[in-house]
N, CA and C atoms as an extended XYZ file, in Angstrom:
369
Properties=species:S:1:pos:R:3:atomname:S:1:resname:S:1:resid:I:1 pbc="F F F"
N       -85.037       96.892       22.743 N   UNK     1
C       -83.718       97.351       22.366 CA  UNK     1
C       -83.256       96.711       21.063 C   UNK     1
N       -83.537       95.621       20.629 N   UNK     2
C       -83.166       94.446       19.985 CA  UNK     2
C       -83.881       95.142       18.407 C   UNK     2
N       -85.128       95.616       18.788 N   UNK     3
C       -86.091       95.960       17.656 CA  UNK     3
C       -85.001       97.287       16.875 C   UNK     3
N       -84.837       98.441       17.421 N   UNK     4
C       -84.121       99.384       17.487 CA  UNK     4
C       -82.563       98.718       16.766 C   UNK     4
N       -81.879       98.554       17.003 N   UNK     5
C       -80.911       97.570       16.668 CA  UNK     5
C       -80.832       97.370       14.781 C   UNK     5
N       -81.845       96.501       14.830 N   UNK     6
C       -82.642       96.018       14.075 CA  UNK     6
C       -82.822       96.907       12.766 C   UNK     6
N       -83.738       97.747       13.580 N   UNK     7
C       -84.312       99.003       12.437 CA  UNK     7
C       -83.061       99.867       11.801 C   UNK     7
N       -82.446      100.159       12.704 N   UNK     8
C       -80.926      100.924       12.631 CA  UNK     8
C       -80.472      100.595       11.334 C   UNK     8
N       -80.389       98.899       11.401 N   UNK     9
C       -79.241       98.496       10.777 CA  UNK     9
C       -79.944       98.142        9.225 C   UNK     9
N       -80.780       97.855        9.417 N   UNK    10
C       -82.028       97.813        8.219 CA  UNK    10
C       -82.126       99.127        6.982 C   UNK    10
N       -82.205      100.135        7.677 N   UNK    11
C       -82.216      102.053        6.800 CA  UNK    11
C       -80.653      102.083        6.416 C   UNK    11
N       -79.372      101.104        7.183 N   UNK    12
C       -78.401      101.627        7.025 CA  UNK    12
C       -77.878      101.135        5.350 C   UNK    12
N       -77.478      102.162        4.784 N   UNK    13
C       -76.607      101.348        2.994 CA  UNK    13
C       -75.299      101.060        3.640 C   UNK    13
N       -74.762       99.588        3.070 N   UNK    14
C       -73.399       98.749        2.866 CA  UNK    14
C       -72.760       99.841        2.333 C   UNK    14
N       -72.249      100.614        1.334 N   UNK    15
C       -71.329      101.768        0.764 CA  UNK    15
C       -71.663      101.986       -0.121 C   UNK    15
N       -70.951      103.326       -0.304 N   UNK    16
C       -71.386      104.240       -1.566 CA  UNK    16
C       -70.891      103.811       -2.878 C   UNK    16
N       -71.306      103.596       -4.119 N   UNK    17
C       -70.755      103.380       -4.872 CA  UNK    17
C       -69.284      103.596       -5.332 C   UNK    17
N       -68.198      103.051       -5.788 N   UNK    18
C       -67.260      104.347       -6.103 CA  UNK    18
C       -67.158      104.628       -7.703 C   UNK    18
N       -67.523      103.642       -8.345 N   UNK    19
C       -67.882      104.070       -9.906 CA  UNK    19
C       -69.482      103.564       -9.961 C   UNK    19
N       -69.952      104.125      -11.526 N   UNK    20
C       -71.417      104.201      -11.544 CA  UNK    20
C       -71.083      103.046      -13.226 C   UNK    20
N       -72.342      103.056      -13.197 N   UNK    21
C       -72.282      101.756      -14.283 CA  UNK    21
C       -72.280      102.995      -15.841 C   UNK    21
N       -71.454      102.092      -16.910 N   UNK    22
C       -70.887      103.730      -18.303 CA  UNK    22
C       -72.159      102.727      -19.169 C   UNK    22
N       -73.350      101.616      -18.970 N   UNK    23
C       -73.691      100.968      -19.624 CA  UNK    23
C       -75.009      101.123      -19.526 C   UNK    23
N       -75.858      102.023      -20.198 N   UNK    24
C       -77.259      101.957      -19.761 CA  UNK    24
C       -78.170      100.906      -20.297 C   UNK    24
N       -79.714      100.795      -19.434 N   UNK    25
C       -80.443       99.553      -19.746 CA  UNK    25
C       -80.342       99.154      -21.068 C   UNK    25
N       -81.252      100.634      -22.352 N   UNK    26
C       -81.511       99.965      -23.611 CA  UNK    26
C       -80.458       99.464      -24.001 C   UNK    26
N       -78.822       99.845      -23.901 N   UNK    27
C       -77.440       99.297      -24.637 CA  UNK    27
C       -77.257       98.034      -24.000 C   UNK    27
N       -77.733       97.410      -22.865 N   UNK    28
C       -77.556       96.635      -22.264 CA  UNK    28
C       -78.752       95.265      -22.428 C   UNK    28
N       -79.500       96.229      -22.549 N   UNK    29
C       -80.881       94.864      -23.609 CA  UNK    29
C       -80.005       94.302      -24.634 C   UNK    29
N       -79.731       95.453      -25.592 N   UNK    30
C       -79.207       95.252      -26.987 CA  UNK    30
C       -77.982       94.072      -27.152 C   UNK    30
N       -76.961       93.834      -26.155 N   UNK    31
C       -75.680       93.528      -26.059 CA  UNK    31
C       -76.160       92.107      -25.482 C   UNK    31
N       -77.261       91.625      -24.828 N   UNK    32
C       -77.608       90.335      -24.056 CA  UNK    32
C       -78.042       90.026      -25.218 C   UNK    32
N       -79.128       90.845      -25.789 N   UNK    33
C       -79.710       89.862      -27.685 CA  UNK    33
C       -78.809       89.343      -28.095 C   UNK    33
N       -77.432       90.237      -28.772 N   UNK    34
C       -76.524       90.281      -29.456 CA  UNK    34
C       -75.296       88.584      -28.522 C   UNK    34
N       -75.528       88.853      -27.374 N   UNK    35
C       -74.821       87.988      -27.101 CA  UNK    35
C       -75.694       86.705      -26.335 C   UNK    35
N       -76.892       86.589      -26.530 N   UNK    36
C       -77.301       85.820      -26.409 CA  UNK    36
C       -77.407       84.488      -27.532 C   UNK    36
N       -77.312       85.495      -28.890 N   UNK    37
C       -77.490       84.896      -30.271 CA  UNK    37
C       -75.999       84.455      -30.537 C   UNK    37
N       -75.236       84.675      -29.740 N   UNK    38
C       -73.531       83.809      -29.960 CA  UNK    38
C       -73.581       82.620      -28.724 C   UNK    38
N       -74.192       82.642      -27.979 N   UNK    39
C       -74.308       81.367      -27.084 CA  UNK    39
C       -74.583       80.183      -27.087 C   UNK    39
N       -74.169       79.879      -28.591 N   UNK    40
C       -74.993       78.339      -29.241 CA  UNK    40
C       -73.760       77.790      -30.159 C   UNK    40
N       -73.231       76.964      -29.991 N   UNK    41
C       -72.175       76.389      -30.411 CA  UNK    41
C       -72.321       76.325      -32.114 C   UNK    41
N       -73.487       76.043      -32.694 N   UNK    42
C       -73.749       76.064      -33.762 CA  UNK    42
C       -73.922       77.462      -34.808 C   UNK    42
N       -75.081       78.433      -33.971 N   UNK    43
C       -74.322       79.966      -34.833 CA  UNK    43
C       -72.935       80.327      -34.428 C   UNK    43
N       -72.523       80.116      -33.379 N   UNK    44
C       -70.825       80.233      -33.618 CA  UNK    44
C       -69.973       79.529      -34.483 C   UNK    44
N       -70.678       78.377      -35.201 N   UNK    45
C       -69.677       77.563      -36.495 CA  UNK    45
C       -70.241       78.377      -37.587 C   UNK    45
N       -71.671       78.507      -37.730 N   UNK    46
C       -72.671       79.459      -39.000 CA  UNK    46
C       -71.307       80.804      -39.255 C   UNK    46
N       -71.133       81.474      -38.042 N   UNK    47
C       -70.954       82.851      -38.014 CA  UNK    47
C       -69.107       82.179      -38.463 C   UNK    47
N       -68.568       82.067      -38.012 N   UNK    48
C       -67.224       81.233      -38.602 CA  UNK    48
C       -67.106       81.034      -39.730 C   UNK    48
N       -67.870       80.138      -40.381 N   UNK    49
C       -67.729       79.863      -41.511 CA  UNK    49
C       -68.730       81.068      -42.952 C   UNK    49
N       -69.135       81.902      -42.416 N   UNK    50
C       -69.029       83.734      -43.146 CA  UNK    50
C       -67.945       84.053      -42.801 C   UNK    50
N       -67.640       83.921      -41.882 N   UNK    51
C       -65.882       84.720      -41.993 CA  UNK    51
C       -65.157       83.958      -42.750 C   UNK    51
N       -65.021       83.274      -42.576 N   UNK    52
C       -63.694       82.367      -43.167 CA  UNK    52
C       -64.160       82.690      -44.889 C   UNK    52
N       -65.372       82.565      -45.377 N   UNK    53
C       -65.602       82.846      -46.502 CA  UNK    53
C       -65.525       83.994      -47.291 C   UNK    53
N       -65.583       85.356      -46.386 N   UNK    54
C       -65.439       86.966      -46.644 CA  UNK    54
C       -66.586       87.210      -47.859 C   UNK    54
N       -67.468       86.312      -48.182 N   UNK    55
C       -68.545       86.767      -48.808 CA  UNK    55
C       -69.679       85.920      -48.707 C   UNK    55
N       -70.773       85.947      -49.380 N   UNK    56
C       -71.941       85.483      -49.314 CA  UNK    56
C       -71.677       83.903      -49.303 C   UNK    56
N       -72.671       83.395      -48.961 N   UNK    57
C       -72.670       81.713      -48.694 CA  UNK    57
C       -74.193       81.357      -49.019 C   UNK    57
N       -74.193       80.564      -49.832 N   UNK    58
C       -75.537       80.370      -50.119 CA  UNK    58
C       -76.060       78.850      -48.849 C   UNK    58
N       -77.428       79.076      -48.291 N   UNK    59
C       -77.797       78.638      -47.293 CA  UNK    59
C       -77.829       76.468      -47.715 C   UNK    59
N       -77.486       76.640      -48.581 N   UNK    60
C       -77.455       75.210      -49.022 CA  UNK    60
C       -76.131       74.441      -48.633 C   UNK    60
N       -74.785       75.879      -48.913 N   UNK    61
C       -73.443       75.200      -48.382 CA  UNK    61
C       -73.718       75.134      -46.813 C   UNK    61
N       -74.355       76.030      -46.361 N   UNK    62
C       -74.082       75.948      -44.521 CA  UNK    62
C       -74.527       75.292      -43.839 C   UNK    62
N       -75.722       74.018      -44.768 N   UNK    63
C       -76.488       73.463      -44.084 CA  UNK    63
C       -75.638       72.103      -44.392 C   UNK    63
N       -75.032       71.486      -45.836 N   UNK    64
C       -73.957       70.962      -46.287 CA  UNK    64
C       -73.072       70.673      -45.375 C   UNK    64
N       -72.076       72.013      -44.384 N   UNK    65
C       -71.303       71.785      -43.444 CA  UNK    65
C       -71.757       71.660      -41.966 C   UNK    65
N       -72.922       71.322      -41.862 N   UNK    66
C       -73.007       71.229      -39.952 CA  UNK    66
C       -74.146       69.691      -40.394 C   UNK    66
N       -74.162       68.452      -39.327 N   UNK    67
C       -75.087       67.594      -39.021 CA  UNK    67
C       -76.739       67.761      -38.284 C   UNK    67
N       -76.869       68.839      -39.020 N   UNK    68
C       -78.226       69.015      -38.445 CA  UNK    68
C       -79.081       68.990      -39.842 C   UNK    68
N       -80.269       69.054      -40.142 N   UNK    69
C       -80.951       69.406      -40.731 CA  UNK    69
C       -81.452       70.652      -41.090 C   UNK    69
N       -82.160       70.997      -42.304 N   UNK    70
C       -82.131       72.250      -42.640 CA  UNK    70
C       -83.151       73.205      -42.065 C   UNK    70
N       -84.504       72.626      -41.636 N   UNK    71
C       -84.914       73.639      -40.196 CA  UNK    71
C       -84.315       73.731      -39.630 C   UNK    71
N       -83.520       73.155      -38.598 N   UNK    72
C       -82.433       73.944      -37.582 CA  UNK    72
C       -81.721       74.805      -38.351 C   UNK    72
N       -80.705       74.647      -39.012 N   UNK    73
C       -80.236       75.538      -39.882 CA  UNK    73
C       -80.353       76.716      -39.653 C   UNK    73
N       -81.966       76.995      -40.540 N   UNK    74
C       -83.002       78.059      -40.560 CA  UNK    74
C       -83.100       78.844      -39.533 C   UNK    74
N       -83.511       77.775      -38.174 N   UNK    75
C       -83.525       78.440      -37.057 CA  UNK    75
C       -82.700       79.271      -36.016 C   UNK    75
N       -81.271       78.676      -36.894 N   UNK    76
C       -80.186       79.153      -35.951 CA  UNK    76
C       -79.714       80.424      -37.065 C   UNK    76
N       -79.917       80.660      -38.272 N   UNK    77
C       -79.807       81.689      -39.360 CA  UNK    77
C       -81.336       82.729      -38.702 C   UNK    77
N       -82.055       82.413      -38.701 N   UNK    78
C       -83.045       83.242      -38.155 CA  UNK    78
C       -83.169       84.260      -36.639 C   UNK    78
N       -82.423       83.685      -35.707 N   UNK    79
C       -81.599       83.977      -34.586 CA  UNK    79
C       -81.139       84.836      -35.399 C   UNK    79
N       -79.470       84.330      -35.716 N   UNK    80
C       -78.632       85.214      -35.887 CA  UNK    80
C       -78.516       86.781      -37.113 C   UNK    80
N       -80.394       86.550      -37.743 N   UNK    81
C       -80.642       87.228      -38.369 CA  UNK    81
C       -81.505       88.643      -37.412 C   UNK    81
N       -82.598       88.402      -36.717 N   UNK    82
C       -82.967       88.894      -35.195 CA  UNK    82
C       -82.097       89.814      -35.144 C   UNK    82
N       -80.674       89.255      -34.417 N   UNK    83
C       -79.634       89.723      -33.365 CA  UNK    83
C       -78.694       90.648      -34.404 C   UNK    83
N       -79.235       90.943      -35.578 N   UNK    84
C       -78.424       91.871      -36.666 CA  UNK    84
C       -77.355       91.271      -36.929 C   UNK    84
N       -76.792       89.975      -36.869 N   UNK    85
C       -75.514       89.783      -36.734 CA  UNK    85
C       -75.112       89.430      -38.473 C   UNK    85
N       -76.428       88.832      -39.446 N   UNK    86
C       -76.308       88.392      -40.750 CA  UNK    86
C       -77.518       88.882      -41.492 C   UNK    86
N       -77.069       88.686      -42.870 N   UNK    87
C       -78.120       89.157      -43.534 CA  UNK    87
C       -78.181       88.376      -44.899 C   UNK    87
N       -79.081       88.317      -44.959 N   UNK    88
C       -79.876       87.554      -46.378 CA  UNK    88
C       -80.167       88.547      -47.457 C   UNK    88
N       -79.938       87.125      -48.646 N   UNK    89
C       -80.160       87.994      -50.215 CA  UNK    89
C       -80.900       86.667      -50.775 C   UNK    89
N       -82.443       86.772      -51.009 N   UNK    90
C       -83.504       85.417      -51.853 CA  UNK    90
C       -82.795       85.592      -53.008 C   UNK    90
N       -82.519       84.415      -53.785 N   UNK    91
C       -82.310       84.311      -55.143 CA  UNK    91
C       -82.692       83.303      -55.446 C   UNK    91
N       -83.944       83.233      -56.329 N   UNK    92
C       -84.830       82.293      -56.407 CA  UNK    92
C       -84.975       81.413      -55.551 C   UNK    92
N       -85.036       79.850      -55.216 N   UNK    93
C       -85.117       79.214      -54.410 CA  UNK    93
C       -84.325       79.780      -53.121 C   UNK    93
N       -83.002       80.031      -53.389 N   UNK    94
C       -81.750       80.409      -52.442 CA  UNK    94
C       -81.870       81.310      -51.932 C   UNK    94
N       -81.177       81.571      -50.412 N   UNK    95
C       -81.077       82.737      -49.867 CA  UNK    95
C       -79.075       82.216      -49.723 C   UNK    95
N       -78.555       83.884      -49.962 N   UNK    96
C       -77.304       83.748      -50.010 CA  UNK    96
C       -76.767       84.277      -48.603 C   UNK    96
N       -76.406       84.137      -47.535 N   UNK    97
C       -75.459       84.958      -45.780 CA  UNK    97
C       -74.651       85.541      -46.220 C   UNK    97
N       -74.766       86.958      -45.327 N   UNK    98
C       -73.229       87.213      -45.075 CA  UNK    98
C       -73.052       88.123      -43.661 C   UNK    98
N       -71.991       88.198      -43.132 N   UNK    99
C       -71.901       88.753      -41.973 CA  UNK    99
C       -72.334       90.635      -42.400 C   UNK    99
N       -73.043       90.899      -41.105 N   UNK   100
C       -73.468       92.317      -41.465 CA  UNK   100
C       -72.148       93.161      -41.249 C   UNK   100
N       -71.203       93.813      -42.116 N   UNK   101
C       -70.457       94.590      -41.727 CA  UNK   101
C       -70.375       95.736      -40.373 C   UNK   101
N       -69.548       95.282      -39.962 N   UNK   102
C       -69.392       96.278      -38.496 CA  UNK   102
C       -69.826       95.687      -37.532 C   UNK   102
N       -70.351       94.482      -37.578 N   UNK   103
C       -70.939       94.014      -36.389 CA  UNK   103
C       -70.087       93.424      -35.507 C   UNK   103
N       -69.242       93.111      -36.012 N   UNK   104
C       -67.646       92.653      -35.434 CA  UNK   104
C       -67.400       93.778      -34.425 C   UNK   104
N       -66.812       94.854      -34.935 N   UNK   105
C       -66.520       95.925      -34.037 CA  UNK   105
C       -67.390       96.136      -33.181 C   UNK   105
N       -68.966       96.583      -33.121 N   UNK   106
C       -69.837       96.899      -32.414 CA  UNK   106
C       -69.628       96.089      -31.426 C   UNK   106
N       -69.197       94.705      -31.237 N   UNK   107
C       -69.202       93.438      -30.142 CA  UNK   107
C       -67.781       93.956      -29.449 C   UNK   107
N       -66.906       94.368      -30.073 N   UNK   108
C       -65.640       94.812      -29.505 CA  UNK   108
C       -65.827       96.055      -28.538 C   UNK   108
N       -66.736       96.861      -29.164 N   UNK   109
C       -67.068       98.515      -29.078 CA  UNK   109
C       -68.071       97.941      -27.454 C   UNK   109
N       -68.772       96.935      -27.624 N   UNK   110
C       -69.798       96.793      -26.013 CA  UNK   110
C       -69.032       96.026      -25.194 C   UNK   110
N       -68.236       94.869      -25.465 N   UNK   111
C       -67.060       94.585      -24.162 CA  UNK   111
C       -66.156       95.274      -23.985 C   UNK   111
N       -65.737       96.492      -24.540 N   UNK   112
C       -64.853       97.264      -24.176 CA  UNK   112
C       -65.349       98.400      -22.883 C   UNK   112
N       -66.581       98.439      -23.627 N   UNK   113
C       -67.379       99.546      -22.626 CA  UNK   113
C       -67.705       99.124      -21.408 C   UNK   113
N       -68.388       97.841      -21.339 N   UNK   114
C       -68.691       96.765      -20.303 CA  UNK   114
C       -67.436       96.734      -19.310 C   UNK   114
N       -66.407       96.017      -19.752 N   UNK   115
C       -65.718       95.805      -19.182 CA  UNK   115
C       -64.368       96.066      -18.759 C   UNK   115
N       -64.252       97.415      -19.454 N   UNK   116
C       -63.020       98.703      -19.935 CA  UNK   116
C       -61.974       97.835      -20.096 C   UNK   116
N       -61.306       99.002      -21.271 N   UNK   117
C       -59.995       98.530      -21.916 CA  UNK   117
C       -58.270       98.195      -20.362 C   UNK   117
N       -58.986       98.503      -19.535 N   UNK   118
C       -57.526       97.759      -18.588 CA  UNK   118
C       -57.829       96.031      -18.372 C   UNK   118
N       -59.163       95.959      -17.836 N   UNK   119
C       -59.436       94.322      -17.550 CA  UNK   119
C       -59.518       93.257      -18.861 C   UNK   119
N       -59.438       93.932      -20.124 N   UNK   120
C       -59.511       93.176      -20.943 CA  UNK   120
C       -58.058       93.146      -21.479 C   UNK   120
N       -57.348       93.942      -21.073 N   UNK   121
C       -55.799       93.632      -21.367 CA  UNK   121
C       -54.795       92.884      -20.945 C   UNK   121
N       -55.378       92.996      -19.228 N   UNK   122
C       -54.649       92.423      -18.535 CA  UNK   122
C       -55.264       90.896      -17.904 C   UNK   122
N       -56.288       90.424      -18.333 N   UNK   123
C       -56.318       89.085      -18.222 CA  UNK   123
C       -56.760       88.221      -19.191 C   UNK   123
């Protein structure tokens, strides 16, 4: 009887969905890169300090403002190069940053979708 029981309750589904997910896999790969490459306290000062500047930054000032050395640097510019978030210009020795236009919005445009415009208003 016990087995039966068992099996019953096993085939049975907990409930039906009542909304379906508006976020499919590939947009959802894309948005973990994208926000995986902001999860580091340090490209979040990199990416800061392109904004605060509104134009190119040559990779010599950005390494200038953080206590790391200039492989890390590199490494955390290389990330955030990956994740589309910046982009490079070589000029001779130098490479100059700057934030990729629109990428701002696009991050607005996937937590909005993620997490719709009522829950992000109201808390």
């Amino acid at each position: 009887m016990l087995d039966k029981v068992i099996a019953t309750i096993e085939n049975e589904e907990c409930c039906t969905p009542t909304t379906l997910s508006t976020i499919g896999q590939e947009q959802a790969e894309a948005a973990a890169t994208l926000f995986a490459a902001l999860a580091d306290p340090t490209r979040l000062g990199i990416l800061n300090l392109l904004a605060e500047s509104r134009g190119e930054v040559c990779v010599c000032d950005i390494t200038g403002s953080f206590k790391l050395g200039q492989p890390t640097i590199s490494h955390h510019l290389r990330i955030l190069k990956e994740a589309g978030m910046v982009t490079g210009d070589k000029r001779g020795k130098w490479v100059y940053y700057s934030l990729v236009p629109g990428k701002a919005e696009e991050l607005r445009n996937i937590l909005t979708q993620v997490l719709n415009p009522q829950v992000l208003s109201t808390r």
